[in-house]
N, C-alpha and C positions, 0 to 999 in steps of 0.2 A: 572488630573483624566484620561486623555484618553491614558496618555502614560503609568497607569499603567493595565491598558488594556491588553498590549500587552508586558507586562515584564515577564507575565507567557510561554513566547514562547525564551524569551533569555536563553542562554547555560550555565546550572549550573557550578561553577568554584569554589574551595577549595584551597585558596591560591594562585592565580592566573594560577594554572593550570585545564582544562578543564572537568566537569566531564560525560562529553557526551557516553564516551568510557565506564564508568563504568555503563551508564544505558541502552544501548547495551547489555552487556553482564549478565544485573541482570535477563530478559526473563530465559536465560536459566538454571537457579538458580533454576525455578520455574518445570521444565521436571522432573519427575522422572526416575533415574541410573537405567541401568541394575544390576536386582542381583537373585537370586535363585527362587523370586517370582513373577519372572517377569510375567509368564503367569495368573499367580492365583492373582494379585492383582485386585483391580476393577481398579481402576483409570489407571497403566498401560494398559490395556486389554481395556478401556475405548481408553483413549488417539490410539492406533493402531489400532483400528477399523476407526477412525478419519481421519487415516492416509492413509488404505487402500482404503475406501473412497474416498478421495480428492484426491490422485493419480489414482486411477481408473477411477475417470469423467474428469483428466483434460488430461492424457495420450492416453484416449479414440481415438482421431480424430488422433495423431500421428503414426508413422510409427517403426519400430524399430528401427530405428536409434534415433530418436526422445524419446526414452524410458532412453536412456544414461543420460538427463536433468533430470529425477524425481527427484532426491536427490535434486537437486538445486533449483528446483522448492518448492517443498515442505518442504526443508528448508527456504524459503524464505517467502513463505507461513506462517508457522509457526511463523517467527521472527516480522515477520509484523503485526499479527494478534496479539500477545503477548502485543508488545510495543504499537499496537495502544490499547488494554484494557486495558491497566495496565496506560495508560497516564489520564485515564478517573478518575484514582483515584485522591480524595484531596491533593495536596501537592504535588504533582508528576509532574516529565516531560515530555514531549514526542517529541524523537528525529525528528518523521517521519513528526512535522510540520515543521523542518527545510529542505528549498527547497534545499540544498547543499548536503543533507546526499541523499533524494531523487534522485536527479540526480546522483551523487554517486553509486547508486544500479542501474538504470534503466541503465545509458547511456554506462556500460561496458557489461550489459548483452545482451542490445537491439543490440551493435556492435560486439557480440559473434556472436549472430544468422545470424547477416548479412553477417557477414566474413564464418561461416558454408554455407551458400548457395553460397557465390561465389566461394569457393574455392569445393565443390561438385558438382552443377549444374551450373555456370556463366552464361551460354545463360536462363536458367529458371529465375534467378533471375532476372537477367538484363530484360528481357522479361516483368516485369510487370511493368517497368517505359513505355511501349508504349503499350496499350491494340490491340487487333487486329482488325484491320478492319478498324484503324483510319483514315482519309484524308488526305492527302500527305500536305495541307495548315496545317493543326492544329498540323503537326506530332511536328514542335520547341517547339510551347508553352503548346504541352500537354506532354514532358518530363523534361520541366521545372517546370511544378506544380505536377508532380508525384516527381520531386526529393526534392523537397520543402516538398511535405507532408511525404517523408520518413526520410529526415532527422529532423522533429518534433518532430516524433514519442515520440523517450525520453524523450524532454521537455513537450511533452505532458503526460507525463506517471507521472514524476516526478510534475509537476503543478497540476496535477488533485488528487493526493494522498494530497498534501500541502493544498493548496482551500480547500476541502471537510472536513479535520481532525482542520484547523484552524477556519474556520468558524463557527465550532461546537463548537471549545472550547472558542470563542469568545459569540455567542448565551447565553452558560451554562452562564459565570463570566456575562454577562448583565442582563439576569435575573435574579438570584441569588442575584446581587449588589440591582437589584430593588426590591426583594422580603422583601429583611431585610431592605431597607431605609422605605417601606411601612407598616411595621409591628406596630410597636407604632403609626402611623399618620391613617392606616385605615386598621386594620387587616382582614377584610372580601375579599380586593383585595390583600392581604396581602397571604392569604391563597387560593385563588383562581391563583394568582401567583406562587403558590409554586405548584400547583398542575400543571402547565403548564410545574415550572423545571420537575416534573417528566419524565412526558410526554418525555422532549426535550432527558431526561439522559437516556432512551428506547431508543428513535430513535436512538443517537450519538453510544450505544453500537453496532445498528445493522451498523452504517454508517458506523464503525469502520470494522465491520468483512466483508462486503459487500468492501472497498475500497482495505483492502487487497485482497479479492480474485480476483477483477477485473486487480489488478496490474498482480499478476500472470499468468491470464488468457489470459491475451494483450499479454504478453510476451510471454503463449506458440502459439497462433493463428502467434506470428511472427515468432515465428520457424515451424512451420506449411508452412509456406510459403517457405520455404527455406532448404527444406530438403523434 
């Protein structure tokens, strides 16, 4: 019982090859094409106000050199916000509770920004592994736990998308398994059960759009620092 728990998180396969690549790419199946109505339809006109938006508040603190990232960003944005609601559907997967595909996205982009600041500013970047003013005794071991926590960063980025979206879809399949074992044996907690799935299936939607955006948001505060 407990390990089928955790089967809704293994990597769909069709014949033994992988179909993780195909549920990547089904998000953007769901965008709608440019075509002659583009400005007049709702949902497109919808959708780019969304977009002006979210680039607007996350672009905000950067510089214009930092403006070069919006597409990446808000593609990324985008992708991740998709996949995590669309995994929340019955019978569906979702890639981004695999910590592989995570670190995958975080740990190229998080070493994008760092290589942009060494190779622009190097004394600035380098500069915040020793804060100023530090004491000549503390100066070894407080550039070793600055470089410690910068090299985290991604694991920390990629861990905390994984955690937050697994644990959710774990919660859903636990109470839901107990809602319908309680249904014939005592259907008053049976139904007051189900009213707590609700409940959880609210929250996981907002934890879904809340972890994408924080992922983006981490990553542009690090380009923030480095340019």
């Amino acid at each position: 019982m407990n390990l089928s728990f955790f089967d809704q998180f293994a990597s769909p396969s069709l014949m033994g090859i992988p179909l993780i690549l195909l549920s990547l790419l089904f998000p953007a199946l769901l965008l709608p094409t440019p075509n002659n109505r583009w400005l007049t339809n709702r949902l497109s006109t919808l959708q780019s106000w969304l977009f002006l938006l979210f680039t607007k508040q996350l672009m905000l603190p950067l510089n214009k050199n930092g403006h070069k990232w919006s597409i990446i960003l808000t593609s990324l944005m985008t992708l991740l916000l998709m996949i995590n609601l669309l995994g929340l559907l019955p019978y569906t997967f979702t890639p981004t509770t695999q910590l592989s595909m995570n670190m995958a996205l975080a740990f190229p982009l998080w070493l994008a920004t760092l290589l942009t600041g060494l190779r622009n500013q190097p004394s600035m970047s380098l500069g915040h592994l020793l804060p100023e003013g530090t004491p000549t005794p503390l100066i070894p071991a407080l550039i070793l736990i600055e470089t410690t926590s910068l090299l985290i960063r991604p694991l920390a980025l990629g861990v905390r998308l994984t955690a937050n979206l697994t644990a959710g879809h774990l919660l859903i399949q636990l109470i839901s398994t107990a809602t319908i074992a309680l249904l014939p044996i005592m259907p008053t907690v049976s139904i007051l059960t189900m009213s707590i799935l609700l409940l959880l299936t609210i929250l996981e939607v907002a934890v879904a759009m809340i972890q994408a955006y924080v992922f983006v948001l981490l990553l542009s505060l690090y380009l923030q620092e480095n340019i």
